[in-house]
C-alpha positions in Angstrom: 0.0 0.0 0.0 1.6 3.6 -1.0 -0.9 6.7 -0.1 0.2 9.6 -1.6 1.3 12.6 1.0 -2.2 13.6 2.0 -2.1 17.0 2.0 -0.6 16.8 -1.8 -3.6 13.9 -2.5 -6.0 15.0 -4.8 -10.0 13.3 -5.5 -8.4 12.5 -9.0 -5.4 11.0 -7.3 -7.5 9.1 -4.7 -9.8 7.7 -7.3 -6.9 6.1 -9.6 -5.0 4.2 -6.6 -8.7 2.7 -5.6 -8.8 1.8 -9.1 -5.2 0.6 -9.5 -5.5 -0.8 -6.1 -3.0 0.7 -5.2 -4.9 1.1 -1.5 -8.2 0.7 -0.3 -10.9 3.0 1.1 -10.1 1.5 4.3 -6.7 2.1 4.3 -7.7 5.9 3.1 -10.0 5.7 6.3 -7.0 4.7 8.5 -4.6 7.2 7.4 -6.9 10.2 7.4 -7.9 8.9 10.9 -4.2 8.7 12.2 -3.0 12.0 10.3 -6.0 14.2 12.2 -5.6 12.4 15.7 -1.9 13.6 15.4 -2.4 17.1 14.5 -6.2 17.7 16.1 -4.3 18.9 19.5 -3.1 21.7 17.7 -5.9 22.5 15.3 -8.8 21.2 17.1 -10.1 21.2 14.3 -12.1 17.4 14.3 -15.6 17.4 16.4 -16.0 13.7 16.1 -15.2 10.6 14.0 -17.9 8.3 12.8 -17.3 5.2 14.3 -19.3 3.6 11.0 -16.4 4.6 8.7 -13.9 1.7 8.8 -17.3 -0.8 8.3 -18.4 1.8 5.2 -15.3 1.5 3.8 -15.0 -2.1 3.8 -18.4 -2.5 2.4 -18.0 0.2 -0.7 -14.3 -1.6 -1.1 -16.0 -4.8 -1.6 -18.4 -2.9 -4.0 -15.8 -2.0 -5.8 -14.5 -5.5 -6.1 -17.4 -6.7 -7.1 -19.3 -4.6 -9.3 -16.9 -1.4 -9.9 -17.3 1.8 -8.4 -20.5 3.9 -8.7 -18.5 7.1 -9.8 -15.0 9.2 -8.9 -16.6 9.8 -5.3 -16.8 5.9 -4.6 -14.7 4.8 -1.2 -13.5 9.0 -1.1 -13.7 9.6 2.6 -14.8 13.5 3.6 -15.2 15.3 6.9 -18.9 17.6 7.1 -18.8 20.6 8.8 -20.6 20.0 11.7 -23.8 22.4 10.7 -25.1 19.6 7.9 -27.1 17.0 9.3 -26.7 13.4 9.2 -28.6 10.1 9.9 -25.5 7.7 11.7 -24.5 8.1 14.7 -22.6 11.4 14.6 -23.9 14.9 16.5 -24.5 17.8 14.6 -24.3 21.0 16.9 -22.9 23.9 14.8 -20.2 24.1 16.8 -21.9 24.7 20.7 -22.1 22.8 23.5 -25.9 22.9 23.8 -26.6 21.1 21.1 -23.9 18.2 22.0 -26.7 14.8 21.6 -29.5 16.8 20.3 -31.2 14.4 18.5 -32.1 15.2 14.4 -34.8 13.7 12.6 -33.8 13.8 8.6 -30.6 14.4 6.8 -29.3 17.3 4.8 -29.7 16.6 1.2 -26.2 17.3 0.3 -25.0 14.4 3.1 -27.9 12.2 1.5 -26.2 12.5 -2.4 -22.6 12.3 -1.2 -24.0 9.0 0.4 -25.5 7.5 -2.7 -21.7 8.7 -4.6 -20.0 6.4 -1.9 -18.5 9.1 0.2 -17.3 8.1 3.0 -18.5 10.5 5.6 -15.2 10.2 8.3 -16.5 13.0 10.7 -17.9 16.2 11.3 -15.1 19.5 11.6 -15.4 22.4 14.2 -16.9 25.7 13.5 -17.1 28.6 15.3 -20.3 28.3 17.3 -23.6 28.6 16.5 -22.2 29.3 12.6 -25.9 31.0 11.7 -25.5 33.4 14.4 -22.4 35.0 12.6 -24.1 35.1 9.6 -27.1 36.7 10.8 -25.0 39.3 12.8 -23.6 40.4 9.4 -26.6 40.3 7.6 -28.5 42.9 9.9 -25.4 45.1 10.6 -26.1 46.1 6.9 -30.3 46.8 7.0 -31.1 50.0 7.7 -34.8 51.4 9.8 -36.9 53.3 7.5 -37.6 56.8 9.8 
């Protein structure tokens, strides 16, 4: 198994050493995994890891094997930010406290399709928090009252 340097690695890169086998998804899974537990002290930048990912991976490897890839996303793994919603066992909380096992009831569309590409969703990245509240606060800064 070579990986390519990840921060040098590119989707197009990933893709052709699945499809070489040149590695697996889960050995993508492992060394993303290994390279953000090393530097997440630092950053903080990594909420959570889905616990599901090595178990996806092996499943959309033996896909792969079997039937050949669904498309250049297949066995990719990605970290959400953590404001998109998704049905697994992963939080979403925008980045607070509060929300830490608040419980959501559908999935954000955009998790939903990376899904059905076989994206492997690995985690869920920090924010600042409540990311909405930022945007609102800029939003009416600029509105004016009428007199």
């Amino acid at each position: 198994m070579v990986i390519p340097y990840l921060i040098d690695i590119t989707i197009e890169d990933i893709t052709k050493g699945l499809d070489n086998g040149d590695f697996t998804s889960v050995d993508l899974v492992e060394a993303y995994h290994r390279r953000c537990s090393e530097v997440d002290e630092t950053f903080n930048a990594v909420i959570e890891f889905n616990e599901d990912a090595w178990s996806l991976a092996e499943k959309l490897d033996e896909e792969r094997n079997i039937s050949g890839r669904r498309g250049p996303l297949h066995g990719v793994p990605i970290m959400l930010k953590d404001n998109i919603h998704t049905n697994d066992n992963m939080y979403t909380t925008a980045g607070s406290y509060a929300l830490w096992e608040a419980e959501t009831h559908f999935e954000a569309t955009v998790a939903t399709r990376l899904r059905e590409a076989g994206v492997i969703l690995l985690g869920k990245t920090n924010m600042s928090e409540v990311s909405m509240n930022l945007w609102f606060e800029a939003l009416t800064s600029k509105l004016q009252v009428a007199p």
